[in-house]
SELO-105205 format. One record per residue: x, y, z of N, C-alpha, C, O, CB in turn; residue number from 1; chain; residue in three letters. Coordinates in Angstrom, 3 decimals. Glycine has a CB too. Layout:
BEGIN
((X, Y, Z), (X, Y, Z), (X, Y, Z), (X, Y, Z), (X, Y, Z), NUM, A, ALA);
...
% end
This chain:
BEGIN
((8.315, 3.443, -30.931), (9.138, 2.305, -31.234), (9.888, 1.905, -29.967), (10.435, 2.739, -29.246), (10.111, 2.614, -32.395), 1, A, UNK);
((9.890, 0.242, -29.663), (10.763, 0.167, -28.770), (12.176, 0.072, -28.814), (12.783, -0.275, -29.827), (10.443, -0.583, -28.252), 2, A, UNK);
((12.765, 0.401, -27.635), (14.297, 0.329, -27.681), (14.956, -0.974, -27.158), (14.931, -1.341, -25.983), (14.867, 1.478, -26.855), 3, A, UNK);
((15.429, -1.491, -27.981), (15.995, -2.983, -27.629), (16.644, -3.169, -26.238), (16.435, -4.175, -25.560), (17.137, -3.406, -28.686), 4, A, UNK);
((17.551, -2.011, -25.789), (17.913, -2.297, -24.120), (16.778, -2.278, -23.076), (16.756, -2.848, -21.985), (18.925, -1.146, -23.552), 5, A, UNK);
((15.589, -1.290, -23.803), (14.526, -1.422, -22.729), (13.983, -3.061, -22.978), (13.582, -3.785, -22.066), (13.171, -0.117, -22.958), 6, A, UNK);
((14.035, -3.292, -23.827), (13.046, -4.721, -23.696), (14.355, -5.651, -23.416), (14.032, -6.826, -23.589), (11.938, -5.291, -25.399), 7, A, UNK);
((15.315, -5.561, -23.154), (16.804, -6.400, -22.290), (16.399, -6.560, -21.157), (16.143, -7.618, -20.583), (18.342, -5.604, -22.076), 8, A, UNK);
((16.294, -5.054, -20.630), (16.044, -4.958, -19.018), (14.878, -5.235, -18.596), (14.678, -5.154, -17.384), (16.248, -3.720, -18.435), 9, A, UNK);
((13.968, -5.572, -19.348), (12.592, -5.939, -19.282), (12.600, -7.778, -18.985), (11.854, -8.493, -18.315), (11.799, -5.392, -20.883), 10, A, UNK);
((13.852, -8.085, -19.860), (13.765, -9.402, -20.440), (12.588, -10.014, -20.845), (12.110, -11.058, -20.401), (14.247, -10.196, -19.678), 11, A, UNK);
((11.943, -8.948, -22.139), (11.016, -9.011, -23.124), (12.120, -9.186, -24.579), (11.926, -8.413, -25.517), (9.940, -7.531, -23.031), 12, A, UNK);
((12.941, -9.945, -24.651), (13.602, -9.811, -26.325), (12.378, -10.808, -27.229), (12.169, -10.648, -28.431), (15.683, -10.737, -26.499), 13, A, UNK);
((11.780, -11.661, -26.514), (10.926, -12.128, -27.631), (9.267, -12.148, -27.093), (8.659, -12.877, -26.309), (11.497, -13.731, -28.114), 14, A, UNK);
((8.930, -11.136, -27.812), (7.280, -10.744, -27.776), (6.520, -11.725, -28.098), (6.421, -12.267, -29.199), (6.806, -9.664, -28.698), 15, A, UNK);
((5.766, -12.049, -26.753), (4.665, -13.169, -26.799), (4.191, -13.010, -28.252), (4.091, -11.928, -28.830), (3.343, -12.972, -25.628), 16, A, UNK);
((3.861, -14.426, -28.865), (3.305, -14.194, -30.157), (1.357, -14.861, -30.330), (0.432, -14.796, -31.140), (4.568, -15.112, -31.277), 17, A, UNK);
((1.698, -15.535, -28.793), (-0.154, -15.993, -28.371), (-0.338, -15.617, -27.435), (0.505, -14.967, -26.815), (-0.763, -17.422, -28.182), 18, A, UNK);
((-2.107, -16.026, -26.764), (-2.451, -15.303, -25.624), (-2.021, -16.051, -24.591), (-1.604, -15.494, -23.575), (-3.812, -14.981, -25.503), 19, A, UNK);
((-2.056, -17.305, -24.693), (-1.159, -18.190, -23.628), (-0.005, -17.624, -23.396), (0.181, -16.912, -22.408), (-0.801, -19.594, -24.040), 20, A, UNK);
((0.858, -17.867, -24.243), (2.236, -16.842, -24.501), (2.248, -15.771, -23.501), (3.049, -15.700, -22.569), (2.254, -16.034, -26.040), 21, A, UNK);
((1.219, -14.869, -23.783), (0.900, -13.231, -22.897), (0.917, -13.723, -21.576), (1.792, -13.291, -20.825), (-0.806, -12.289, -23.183), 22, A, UNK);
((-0.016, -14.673, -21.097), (-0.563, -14.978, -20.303), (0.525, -15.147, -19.131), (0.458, -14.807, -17.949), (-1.331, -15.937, -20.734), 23, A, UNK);
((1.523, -15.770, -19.834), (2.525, -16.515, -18.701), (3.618, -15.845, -18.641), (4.544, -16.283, -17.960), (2.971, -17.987, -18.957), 24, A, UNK);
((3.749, -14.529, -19.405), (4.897, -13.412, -19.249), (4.023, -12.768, -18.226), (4.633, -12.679, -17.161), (5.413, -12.361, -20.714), 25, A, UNK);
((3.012, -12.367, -18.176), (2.293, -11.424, -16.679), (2.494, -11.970, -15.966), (3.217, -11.583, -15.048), (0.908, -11.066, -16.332), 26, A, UNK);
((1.724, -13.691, -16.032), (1.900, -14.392, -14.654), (3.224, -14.443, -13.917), (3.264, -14.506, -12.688), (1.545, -15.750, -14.805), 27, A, UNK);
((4.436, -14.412, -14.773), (6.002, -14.452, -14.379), (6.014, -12.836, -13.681), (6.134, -12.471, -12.512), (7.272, -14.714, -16.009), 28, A, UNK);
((5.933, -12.492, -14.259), (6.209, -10.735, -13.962), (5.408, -10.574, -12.923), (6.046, -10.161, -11.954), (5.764, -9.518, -15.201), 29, A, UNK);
((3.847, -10.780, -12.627), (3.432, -10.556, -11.419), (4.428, -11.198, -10.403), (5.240, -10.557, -9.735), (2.072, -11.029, -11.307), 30, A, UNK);
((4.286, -12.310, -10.384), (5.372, -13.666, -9.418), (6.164, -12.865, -9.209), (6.175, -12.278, -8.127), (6.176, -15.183, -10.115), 31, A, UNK);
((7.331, -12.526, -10.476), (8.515, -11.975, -9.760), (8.233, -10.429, -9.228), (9.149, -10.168, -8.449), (9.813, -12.014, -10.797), 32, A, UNK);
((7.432, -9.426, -9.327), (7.129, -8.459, -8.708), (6.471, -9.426, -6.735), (7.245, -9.543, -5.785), (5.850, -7.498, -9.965), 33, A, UNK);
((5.860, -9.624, -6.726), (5.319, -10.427, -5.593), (6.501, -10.940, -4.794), (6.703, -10.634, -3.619), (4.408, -11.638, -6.096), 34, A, UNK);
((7.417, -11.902, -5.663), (8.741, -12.096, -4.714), (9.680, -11.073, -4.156), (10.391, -11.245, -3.166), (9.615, -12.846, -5.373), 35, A, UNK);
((9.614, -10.043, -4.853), (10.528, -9.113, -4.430), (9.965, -7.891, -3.677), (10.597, -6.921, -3.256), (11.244, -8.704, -5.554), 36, A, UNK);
((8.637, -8.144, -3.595), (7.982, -7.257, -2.396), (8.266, -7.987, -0.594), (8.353, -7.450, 0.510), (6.015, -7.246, -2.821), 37, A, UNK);
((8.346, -9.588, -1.121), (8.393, -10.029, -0.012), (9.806, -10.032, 0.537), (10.058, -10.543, 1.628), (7.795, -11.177, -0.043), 38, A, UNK);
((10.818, -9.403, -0.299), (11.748, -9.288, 0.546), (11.932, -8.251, 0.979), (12.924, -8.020, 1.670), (12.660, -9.638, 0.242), 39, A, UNK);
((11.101, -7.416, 0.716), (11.225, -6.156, 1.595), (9.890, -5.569, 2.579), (9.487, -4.412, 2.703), (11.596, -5.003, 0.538), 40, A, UNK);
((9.464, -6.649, 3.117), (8.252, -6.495, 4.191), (8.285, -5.945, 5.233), (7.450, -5.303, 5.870), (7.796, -7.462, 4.629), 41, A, UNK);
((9.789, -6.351, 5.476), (9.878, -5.619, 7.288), (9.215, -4.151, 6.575), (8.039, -3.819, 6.716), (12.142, -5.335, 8.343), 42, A, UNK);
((10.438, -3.220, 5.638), (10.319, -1.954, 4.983), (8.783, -1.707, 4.996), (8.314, -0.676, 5.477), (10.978, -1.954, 3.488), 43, A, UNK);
((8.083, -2.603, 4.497), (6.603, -1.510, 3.646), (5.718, -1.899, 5.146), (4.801, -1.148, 5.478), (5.480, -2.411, 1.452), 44, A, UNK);
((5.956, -2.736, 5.737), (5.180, -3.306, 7.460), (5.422, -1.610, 8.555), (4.562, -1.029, 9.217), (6.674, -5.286, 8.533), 45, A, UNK);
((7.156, -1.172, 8.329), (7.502, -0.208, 9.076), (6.764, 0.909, 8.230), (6.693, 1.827, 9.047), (9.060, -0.114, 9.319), 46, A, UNK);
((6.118, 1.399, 6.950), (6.189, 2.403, 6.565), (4.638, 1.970, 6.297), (4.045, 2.891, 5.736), (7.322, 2.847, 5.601), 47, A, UNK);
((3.915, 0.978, 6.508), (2.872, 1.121, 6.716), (2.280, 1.767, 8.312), (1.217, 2.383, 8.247), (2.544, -0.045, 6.315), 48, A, UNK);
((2.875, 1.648, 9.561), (2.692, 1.794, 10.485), (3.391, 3.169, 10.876), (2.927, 4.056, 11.593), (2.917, 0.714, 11.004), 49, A, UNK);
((4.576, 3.129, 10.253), (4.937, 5.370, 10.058), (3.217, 6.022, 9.723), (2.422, 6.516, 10.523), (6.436, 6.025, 7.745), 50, A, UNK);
((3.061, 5.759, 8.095), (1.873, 6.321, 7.628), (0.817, 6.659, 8.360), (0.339, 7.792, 8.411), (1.437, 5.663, 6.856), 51, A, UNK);
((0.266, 5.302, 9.181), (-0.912, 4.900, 10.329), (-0.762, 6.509, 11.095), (-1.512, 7.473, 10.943), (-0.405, 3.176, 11.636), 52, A, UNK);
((0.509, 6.394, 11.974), (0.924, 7.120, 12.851), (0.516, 8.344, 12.796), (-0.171, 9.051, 13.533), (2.029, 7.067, 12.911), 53, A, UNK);
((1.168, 8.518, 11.580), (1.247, 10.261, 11.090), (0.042, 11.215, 10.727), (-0.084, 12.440, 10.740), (2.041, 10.375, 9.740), 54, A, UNK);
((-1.115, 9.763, 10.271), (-2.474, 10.314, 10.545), (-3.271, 10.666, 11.527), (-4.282, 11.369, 11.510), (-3.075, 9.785, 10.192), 55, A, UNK);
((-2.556, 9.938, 12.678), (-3.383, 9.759, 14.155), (-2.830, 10.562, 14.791), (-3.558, 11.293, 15.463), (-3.393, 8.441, 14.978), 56, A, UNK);
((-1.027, 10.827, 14.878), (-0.452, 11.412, 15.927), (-0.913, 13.168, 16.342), (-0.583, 13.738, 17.382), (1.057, 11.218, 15.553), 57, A, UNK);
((-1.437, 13.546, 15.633), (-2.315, 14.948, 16.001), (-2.730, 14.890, 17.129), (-2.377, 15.692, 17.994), (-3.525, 15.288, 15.232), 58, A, UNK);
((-3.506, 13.989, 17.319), (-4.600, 13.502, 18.832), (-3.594, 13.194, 19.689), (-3.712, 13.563, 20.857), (-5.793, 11.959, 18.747), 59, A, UNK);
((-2.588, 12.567, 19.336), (-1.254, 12.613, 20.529), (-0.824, 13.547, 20.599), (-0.141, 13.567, 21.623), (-0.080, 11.890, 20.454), 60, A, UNK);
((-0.781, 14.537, 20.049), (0.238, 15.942, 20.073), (-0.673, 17.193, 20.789), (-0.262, 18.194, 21.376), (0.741, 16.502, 18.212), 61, A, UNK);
((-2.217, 16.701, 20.486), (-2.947, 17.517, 21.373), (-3.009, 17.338, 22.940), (-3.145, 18.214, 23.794), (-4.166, 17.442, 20.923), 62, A, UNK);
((-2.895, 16.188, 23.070), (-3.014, 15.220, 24.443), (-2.161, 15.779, 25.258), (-2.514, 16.425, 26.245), (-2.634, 13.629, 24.341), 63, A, UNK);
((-1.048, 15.595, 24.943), (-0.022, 15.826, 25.288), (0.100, 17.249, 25.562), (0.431, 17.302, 26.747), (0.745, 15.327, 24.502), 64, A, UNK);
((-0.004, 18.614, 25.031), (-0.156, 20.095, 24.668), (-1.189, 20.445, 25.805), (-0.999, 21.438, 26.508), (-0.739, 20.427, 22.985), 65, A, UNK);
((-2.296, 19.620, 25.987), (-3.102, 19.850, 26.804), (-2.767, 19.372, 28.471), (-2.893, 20.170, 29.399), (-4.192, 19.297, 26.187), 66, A, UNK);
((-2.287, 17.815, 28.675), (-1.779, 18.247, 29.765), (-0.623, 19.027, 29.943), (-0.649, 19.276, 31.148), (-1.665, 17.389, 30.348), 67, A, UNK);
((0.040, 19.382, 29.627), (1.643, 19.959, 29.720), (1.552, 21.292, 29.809), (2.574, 21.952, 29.998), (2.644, 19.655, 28.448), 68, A, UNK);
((0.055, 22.018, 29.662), (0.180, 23.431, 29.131), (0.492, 24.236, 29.908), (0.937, 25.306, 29.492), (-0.808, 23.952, 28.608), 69, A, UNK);
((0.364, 23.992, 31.308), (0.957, 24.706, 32.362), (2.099, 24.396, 33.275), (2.436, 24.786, 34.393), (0.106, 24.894, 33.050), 70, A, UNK);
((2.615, 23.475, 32.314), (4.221, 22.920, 32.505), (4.970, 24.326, 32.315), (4.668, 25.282, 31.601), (4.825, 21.583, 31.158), 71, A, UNK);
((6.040, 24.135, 33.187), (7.156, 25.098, 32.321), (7.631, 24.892, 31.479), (7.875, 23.686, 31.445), (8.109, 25.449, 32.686), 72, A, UNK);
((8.152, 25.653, 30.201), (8.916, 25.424, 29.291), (9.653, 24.045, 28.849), (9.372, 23.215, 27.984), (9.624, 26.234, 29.528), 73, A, UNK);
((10.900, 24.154, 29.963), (11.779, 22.571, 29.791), (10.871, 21.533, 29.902), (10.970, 20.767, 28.944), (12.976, 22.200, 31.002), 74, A, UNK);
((10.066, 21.230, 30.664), (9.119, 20.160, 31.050), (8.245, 19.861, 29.944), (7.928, 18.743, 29.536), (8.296, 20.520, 32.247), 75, A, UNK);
((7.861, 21.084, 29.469), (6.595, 20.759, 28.038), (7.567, 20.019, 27.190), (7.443, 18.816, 26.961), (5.807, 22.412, 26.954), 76, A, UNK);
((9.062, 21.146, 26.474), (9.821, 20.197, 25.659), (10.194, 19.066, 26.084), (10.085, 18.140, 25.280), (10.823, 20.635, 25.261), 77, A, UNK);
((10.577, 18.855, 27.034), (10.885, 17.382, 27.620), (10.143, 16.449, 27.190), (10.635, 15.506, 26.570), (10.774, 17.226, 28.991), 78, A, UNK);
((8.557, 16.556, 27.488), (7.377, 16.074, 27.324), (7.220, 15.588, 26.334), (6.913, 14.403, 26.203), (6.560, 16.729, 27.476), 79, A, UNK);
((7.434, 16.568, 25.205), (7.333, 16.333, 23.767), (8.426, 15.479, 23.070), (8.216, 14.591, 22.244), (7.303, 17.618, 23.127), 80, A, UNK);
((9.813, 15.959, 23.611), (10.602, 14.859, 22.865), (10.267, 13.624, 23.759), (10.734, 12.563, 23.346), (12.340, 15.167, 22.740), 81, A, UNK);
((9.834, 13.596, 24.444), (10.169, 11.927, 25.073), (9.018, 11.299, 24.438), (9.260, 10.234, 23.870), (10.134, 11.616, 27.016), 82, A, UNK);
((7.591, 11.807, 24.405), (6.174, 11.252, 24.116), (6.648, 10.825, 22.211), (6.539, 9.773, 21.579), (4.568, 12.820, 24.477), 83, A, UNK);
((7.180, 12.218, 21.812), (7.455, 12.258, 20.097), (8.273, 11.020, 19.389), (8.145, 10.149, 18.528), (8.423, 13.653, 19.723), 84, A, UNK);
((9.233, 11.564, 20.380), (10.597, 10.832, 19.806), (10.325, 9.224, 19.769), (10.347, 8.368, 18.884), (12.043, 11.165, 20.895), 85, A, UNK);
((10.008, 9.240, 21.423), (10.267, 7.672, 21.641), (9.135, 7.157, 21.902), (9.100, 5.995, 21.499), (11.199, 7.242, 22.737), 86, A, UNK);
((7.802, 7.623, 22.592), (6.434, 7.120, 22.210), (6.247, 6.259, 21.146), (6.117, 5.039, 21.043), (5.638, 8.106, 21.936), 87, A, UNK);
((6.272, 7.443, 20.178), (5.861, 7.224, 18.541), (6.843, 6.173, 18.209), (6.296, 5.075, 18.106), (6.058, 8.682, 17.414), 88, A, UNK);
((8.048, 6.158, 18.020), (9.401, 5.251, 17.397), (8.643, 3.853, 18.320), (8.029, 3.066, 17.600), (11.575, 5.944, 18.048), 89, A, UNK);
((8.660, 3.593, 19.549), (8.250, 2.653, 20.073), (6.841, 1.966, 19.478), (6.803, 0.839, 18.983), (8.244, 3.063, 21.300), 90, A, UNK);
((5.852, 2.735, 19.602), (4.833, 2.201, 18.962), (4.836, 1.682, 16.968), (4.104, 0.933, 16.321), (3.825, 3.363, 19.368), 91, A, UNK);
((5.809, 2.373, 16.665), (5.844, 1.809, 15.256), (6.666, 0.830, 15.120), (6.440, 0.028, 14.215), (6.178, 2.690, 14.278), 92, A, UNK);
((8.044, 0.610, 16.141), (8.721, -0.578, 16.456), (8.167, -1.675, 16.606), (8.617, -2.724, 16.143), (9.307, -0.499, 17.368), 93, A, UNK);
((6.919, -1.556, 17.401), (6.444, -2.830, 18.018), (4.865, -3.216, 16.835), (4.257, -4.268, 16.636), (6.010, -2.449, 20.074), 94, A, UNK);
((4.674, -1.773, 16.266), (3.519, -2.349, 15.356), (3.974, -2.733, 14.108), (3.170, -3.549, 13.657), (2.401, -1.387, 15.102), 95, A, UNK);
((4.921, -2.524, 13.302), (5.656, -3.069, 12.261), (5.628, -4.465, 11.944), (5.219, -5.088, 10.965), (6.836, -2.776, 12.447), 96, A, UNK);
((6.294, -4.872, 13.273), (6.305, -6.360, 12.679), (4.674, -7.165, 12.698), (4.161, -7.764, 11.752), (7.488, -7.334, 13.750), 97, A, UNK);
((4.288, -7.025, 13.612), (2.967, -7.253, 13.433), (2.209, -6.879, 12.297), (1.410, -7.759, 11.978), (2.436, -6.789, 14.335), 98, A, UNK);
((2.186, -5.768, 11.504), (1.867, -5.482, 10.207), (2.959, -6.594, 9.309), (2.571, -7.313, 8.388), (2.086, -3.725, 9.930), 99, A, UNK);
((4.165, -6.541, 9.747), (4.381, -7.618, 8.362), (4.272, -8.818, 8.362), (4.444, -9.563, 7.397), (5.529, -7.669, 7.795), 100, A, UNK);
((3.903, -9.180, 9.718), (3.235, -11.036, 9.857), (2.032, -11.015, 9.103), (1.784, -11.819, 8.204), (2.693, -11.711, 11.654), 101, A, UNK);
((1.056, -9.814, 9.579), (-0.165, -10.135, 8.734), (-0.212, -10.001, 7.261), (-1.197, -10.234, 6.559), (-1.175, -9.364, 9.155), 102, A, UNK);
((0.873, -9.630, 6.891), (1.439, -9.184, 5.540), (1.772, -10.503, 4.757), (1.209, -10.892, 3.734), (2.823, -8.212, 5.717), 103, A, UNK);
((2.827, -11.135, 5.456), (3.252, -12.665, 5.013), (2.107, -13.866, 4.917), (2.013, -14.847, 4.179), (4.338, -13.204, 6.131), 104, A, UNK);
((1.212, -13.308, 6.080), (0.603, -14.615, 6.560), (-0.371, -14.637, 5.264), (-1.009, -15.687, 5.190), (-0.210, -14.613, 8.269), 105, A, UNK);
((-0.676, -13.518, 4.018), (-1.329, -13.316, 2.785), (-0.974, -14.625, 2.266), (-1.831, -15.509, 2.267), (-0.890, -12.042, 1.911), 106, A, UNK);
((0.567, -14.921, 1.679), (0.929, -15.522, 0.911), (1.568, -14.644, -0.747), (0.999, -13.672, -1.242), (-0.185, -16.400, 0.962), 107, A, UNK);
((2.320, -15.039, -1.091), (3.003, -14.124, -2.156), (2.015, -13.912, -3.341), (2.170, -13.013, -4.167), (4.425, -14.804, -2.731), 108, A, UNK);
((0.851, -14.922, -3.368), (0.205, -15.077, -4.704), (-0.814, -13.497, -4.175), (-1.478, -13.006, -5.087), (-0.792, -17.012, -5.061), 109, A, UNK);
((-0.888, -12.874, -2.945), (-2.380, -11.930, -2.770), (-1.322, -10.925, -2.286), (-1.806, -9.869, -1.879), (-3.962, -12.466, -1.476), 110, A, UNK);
((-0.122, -11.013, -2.247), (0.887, -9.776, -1.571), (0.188, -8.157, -2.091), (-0.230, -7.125, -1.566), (2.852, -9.978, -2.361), 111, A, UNK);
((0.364, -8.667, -3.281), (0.330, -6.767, -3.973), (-0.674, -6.534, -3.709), (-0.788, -5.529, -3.008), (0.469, -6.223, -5.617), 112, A, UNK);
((-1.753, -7.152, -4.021), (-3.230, -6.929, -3.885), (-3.371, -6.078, -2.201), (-3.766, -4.930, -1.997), (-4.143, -8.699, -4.003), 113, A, UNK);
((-2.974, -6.944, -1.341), (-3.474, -6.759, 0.248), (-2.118, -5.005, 0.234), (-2.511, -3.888, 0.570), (-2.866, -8.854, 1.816), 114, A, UNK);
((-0.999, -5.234, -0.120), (0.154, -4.069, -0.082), (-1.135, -2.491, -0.584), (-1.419, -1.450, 0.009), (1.881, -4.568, -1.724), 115, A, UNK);
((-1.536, -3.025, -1.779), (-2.579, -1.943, -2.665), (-3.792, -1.318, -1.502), (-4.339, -0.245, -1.246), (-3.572, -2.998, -4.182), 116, A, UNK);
((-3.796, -2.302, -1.162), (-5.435, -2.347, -0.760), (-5.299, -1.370, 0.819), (-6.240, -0.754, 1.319), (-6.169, -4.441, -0.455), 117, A, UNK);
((-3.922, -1.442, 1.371), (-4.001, -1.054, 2.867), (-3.295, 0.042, 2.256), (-3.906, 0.667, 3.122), (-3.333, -2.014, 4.258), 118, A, UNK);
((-2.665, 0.844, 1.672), (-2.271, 1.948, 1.124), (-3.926, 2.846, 0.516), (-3.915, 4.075, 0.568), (-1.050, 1.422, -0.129), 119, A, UNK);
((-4.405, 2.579, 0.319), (-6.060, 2.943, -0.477), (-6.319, 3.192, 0.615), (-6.383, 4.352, 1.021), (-7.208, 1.842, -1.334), 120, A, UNK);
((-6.577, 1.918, 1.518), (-7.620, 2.373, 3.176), (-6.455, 3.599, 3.460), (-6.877, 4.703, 3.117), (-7.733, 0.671, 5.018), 121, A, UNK);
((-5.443, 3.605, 3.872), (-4.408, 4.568, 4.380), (-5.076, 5.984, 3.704), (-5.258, 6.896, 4.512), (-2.659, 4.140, 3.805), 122, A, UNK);
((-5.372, 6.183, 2.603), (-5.543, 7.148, 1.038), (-7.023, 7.489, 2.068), (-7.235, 8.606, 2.540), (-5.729, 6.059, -1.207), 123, A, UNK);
((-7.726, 6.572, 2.232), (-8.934, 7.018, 2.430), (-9.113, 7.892, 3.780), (-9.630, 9.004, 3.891), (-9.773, 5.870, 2.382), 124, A, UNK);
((-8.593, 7.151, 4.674), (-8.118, 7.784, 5.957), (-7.875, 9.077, 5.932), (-8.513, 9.965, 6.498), (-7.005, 7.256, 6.431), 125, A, UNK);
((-7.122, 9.149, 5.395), (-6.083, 10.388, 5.425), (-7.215, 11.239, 4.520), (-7.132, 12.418, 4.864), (-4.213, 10.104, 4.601), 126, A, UNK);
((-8.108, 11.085, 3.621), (-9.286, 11.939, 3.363), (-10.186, 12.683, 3.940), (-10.648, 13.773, 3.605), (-9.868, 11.489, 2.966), 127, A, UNK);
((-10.448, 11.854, 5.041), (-11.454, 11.885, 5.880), (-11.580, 12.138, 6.752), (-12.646, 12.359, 7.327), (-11.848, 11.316, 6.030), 128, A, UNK);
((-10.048, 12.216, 7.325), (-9.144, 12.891, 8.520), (-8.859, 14.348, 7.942), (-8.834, 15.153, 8.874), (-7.542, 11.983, 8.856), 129, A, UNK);
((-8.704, 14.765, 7.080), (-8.336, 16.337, 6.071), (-7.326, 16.373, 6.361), (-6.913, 17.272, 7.093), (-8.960, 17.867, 6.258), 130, A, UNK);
((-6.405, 15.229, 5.807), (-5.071, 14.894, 5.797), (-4.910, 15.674, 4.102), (-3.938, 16.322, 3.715), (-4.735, 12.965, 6.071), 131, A, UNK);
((-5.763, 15.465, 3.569), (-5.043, 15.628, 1.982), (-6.341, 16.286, 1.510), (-6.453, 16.665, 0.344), (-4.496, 13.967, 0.936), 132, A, UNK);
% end
């Protein structure tokens, strides 16, 4: 049974009673899910390009391990926070927004779809890499 505050906060108090009816409570609800992804693009643009990172950065961390290995100590850590810290932060700085132009440049009506779809490739990646 439903609970009347859930269908408040839903702003479902009156249950489509046709399929047209149905039709244009999804279509609203997609819309307003879609608008409110787009206000948070920079967010899912930066945490699409974290994700990217975190699959790849191994091959940077080897790179790096390999020349440095006969570094001394301070120099390897040095190495590492500077390549880690600010490498990486830099490259997701500058690839972010570029992920969320190509993000916008969708249009709000294909947002979730393209949001879905590069999270999956991400899913797949990370499979195939023996990330997961």
């Amino acid at each position: 049974m439903l609970d009347a505050t859930l269908l408040a906060d839903l702003q479902l108090n009156d249950l489509p009673g046709t399929a047209p009816e149905a039709a244009r409570l999804v279509e609203g609800s997609y819309l307003r899910l879609a608008g409110w992804l787009e206000g948070h693009l920079p967010r899912i643009g930066t945490l699409i390009a974290a994700t990217s990172i975190s699959l790849y950065g191994r091959y940077l961390t080897d790179t790096v391990r390999k020349t440095a290995r006969d570094w001394p100590f301070l120099l390897r850590v040095g190495l590492f926070v500077v390549v880690v810290g600010f490498a990486v932060g830099a490259i997701i700085a500058a690839v972010a927004p570029l992920i969320t132009a190509g993000l916008r440049s969708v249009g709000t009506l294909y947002l979730l779809p393209a949001i879905l779809c590069a999270f999956i490739v991400i899913g797949i990646l990370a499979e195939r890499s023996g990330r997961i």
